[in-house]
N, C-alpha and C positions, 0 to 999 in steps of 0.2 A: 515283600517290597510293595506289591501294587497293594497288599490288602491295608496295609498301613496309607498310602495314601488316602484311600476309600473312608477310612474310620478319622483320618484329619480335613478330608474336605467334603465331609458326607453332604451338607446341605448346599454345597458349593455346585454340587457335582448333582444332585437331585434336582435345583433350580434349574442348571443347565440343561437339563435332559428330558424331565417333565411334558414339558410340551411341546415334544417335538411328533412332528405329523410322517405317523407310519401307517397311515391307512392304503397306500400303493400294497406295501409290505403285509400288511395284515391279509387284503383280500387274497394275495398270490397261497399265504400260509393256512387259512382259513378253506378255501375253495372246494377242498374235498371232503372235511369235516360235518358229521353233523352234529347238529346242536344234543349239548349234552355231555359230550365226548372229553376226556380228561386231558390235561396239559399241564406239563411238566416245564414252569419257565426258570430254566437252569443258570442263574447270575441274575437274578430281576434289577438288581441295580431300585432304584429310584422307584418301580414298583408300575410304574408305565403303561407297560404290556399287557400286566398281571390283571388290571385295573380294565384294560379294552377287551381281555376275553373274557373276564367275571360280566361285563357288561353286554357281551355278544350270546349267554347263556353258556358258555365255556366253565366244567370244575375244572379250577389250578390249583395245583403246587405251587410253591415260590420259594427259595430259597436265595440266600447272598452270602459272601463267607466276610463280608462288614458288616458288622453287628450292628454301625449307627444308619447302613443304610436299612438294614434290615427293621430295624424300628422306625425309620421315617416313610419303608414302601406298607407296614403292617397297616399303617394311622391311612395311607389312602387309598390301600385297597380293600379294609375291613374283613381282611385274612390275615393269620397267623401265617409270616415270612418266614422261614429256620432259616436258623444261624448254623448254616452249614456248606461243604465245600465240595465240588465234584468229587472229589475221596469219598465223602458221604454218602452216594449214591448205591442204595443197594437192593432196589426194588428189580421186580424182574416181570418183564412183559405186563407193566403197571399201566403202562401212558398209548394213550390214542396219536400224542402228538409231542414232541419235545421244542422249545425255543430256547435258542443259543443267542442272543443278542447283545452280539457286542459283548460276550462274555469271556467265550475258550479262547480268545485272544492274549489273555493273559496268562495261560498257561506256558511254562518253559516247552518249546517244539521236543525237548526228550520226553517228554512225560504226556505228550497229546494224543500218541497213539491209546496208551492205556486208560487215559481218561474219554477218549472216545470209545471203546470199547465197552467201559461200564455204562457211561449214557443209551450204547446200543444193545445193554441188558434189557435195559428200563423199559423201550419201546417194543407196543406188539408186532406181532405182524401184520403188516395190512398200515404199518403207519407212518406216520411221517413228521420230519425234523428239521426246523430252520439252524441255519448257519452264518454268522457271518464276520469274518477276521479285513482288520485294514489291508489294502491291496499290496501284495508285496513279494518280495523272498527273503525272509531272514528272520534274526532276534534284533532284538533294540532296548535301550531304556532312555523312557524321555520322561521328564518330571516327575520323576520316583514312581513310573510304571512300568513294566516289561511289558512288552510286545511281541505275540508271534504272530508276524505276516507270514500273508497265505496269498498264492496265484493259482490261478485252476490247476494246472498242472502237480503242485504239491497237493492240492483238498484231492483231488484223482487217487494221489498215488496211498495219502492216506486213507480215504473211504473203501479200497483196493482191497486192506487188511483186516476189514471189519466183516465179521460173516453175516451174510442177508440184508447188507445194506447198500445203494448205490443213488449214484447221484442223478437226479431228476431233471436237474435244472441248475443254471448259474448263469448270474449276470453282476455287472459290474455298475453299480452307484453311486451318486456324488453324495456326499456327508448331507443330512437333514437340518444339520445345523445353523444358524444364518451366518455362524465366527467360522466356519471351521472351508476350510477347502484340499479334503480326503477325497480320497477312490476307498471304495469298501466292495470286496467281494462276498457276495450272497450264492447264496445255495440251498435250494429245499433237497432233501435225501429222503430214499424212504425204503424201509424195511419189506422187505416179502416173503 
């Protein structure tokens, strides 16, 4: 459902997102990192992210599981985006850092323990992983997307079930958007 919308309003949704200013967000994700250190941007969406830590001397990953965004983030961030899907995910203690942005949100909540579980293959130890789902408690579909909202309390109780990973940090966000007027829960997690 959501990936089909992504592949019918790919440039819709790439304009919108593009340039939206996450340098609050970058420095909080970035702070412990040093330059060089590999990252895993799990849903790049629009290519964004992807594009500010090639540019901060960050090697990434990038992956989307819409193939049209995935060709329109390849063209700006001058890496090769796969067309692939959290399922994909099968690297093991690959990544320095993982970013989830505005991604696992659209996973169904039965299937987000096990899709966090593989992300938490991927990262070393010693590392660390942004988060961030619409503020909430529940499922939803709004304009051919699903939605799992998260409030601290559920990202707790899931981060709980992940071995060697715990939550660092979490605060709450007003959308970067200038249209939109969201709450978005964030959370840096990190491996030990």
């Amino acid at each position: 459902m959501s990936i089909e919308f992504y592949e019918q309003n790919a440039q819709l949704f790439f304009d919108g997102t593009i340039d939206v200013d996450m340098r609050d967000i970058y420095e909080r994700f970035t702070k412990g990192l040093s330059k060089g250190c590999y990252i895993l941007d799990a849903g790049c969406g629009s290519g964004r992210d992807t594009k500010a830590f090639l540019d901060m001397g960050y090697k990434v990953d990038a992956f989307d599981a819409s193939e049209a965004l995935c060709e329109l983030s390849s063209k700006q961030t001058g890496i090769e985006v796969k067309h692939a899907t959290f399922n994909d995910v099968t690297a093991v203690s690959q990544y320095d850092a993982i970013w989830c942005c505005a991604s696992l949100l659209h996973v169904p909540e039965n299937e987000l323990q096990r899709v966090l579980n593989k992300l938490a293959t991927s990262l070393k130890a010693g590392g660390i992983w942004y988060v961030s789902f619409k503020y909430g408690d529940g499922e939803r579909v709004k304009g051919g997307r699903h939605f799992t909202d998260l409030n601290e309390h559920k990202l707790e109780l899931l981060v709980s079930e992940l071995p060697n990973i715990t939550v660092k940090t979490t605060w709450v966000s007003e959308d970067n958007r200038p249209d939109r007027n969201e709450r978005w829960l964030n959370a840096l997690l990190a491996k030990v």
